[in-house]
Backbone as CSV, one residue per row, in Angstrom:
resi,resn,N_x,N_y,N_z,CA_x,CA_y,CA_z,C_x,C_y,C_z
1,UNK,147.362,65.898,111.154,145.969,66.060,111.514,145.172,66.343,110.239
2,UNK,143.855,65.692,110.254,143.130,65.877,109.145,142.500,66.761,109.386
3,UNK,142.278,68.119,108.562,141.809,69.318,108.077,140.701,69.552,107.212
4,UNK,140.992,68.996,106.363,139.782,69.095,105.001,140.615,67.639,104.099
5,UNK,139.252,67.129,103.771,138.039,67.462,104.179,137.876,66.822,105.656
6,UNK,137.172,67.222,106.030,136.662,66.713,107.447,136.016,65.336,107.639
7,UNK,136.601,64.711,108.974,135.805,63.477,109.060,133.982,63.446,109.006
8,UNK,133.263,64.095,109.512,132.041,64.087,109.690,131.773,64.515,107.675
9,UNK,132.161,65.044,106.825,131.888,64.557,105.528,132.193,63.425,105.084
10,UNK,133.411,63.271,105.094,133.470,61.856,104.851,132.680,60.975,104.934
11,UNK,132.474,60.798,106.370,131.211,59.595,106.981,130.036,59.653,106.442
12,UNK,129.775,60.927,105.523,128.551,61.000,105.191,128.278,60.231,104.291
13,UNK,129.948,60.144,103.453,129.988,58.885,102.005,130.071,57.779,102.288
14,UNK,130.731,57.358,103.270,131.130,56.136,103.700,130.616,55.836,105.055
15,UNK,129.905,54.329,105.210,129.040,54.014,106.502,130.243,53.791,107.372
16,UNK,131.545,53.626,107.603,132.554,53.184,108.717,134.026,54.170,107.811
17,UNK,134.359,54.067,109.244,135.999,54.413,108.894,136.892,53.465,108.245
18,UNK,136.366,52.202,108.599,137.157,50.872,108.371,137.003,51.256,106.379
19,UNK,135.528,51.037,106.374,135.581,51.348,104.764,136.364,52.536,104.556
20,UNK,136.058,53.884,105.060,136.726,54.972,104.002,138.341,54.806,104.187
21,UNK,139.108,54.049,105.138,140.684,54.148,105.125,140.785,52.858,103.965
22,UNK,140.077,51.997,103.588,140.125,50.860,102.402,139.898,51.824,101.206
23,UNK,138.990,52.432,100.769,138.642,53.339,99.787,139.652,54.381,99.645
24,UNK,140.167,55.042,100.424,140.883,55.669,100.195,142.269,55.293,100.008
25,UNK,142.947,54.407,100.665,144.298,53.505,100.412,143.898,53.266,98.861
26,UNK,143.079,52.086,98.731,142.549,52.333,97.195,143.414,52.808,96.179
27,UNK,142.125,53.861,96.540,142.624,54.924,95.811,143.791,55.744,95.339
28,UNK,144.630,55.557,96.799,145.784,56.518,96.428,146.759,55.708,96.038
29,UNK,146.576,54.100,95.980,147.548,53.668,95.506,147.240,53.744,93.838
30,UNK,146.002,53.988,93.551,146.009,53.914,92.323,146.849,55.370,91.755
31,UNK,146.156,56.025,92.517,146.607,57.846,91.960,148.419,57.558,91.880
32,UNK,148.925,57.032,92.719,150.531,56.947,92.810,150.911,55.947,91.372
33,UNK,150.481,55.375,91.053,150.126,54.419,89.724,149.677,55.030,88.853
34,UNK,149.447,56.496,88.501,149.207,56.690,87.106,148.054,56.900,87.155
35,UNK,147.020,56.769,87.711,145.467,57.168,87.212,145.211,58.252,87.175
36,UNK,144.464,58.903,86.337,143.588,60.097,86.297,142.822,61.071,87.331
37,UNK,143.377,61.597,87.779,142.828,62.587,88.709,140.991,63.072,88.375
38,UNK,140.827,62.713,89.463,139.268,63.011,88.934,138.567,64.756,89.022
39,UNK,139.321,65.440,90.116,139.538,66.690,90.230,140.231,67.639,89.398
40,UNK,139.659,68.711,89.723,140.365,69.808,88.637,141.655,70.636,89.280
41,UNK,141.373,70.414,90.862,142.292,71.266,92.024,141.654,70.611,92.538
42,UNK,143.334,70.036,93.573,143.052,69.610,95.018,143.832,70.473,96.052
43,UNK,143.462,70.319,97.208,144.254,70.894,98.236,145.039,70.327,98.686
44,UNK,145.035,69.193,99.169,146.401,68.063,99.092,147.341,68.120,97.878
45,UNK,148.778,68.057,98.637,149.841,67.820,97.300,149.762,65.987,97.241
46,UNK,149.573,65.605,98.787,149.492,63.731,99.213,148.349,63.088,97.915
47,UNK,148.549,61.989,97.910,147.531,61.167,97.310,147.148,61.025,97.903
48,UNK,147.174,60.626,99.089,146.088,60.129,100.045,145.408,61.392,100.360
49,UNK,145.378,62.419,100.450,144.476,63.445,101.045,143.871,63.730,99.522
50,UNK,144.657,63.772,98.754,143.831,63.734,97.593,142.703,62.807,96.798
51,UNK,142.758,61.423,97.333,141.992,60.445,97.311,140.600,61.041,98.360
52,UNK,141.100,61.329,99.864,139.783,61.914,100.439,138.845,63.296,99.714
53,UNK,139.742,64.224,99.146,138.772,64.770,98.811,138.068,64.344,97.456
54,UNK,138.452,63.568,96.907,137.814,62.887,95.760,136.063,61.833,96.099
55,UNK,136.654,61.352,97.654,135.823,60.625,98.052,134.460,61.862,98.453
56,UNK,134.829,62.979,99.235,134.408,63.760,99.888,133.632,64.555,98.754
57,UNK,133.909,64.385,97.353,133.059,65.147,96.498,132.281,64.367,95.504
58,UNK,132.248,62.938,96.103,131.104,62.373,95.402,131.834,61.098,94.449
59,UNK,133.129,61.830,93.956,133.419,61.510,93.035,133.671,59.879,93.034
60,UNK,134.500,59.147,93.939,134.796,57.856,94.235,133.575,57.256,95.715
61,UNK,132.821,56.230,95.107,132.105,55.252,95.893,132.323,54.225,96.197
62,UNK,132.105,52.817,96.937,131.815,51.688,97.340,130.858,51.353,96.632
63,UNK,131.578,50.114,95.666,130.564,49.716,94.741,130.220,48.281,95.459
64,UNK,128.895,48.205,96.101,128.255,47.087,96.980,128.384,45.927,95.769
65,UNK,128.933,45.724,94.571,128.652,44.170,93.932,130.491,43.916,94.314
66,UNK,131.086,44.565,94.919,132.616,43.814,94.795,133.038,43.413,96.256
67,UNK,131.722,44.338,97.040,132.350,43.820,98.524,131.806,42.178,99.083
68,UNK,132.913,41.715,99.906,132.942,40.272,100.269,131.642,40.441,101.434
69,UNK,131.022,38.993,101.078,129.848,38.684,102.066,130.158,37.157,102.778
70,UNK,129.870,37.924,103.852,129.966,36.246,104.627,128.665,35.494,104.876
């Protein structure tokens, strides 16, 4: 069960769930790959919960020039 951060923050970054579980997969596959933690302390030991609170503090966005348009 998700705890923190909470869905209703989340959503605040991201307009759908569909996006924030893409953004955050993302993400944590990158974090499992070596990237740079953008946080100083997380509460998650997971990448993936650690990817949400990254999202949840601003830090990682949806950059509108890479998403596909039909």
């Amino acid at each position: 069960m998700l705890l923190y951060p909470s869905v209703d923050k989340l959503l605040e970054r991201v307009n759908s769930r569909y996006s924030l579980i893409m953004l955050a997969s993302k993400r944590a596959h990158q974090l499992d790959a070596g990237a740079k933690p953008l946080l100083d302390h997380y509460e998650s030991p997971k990448t993936i919960g650690q990817a949400l609170e990254e999202i949840a503090a601003g830090k990682i966005i949806i950059d509108p020039d890479e998403t596909d348009q039909i």
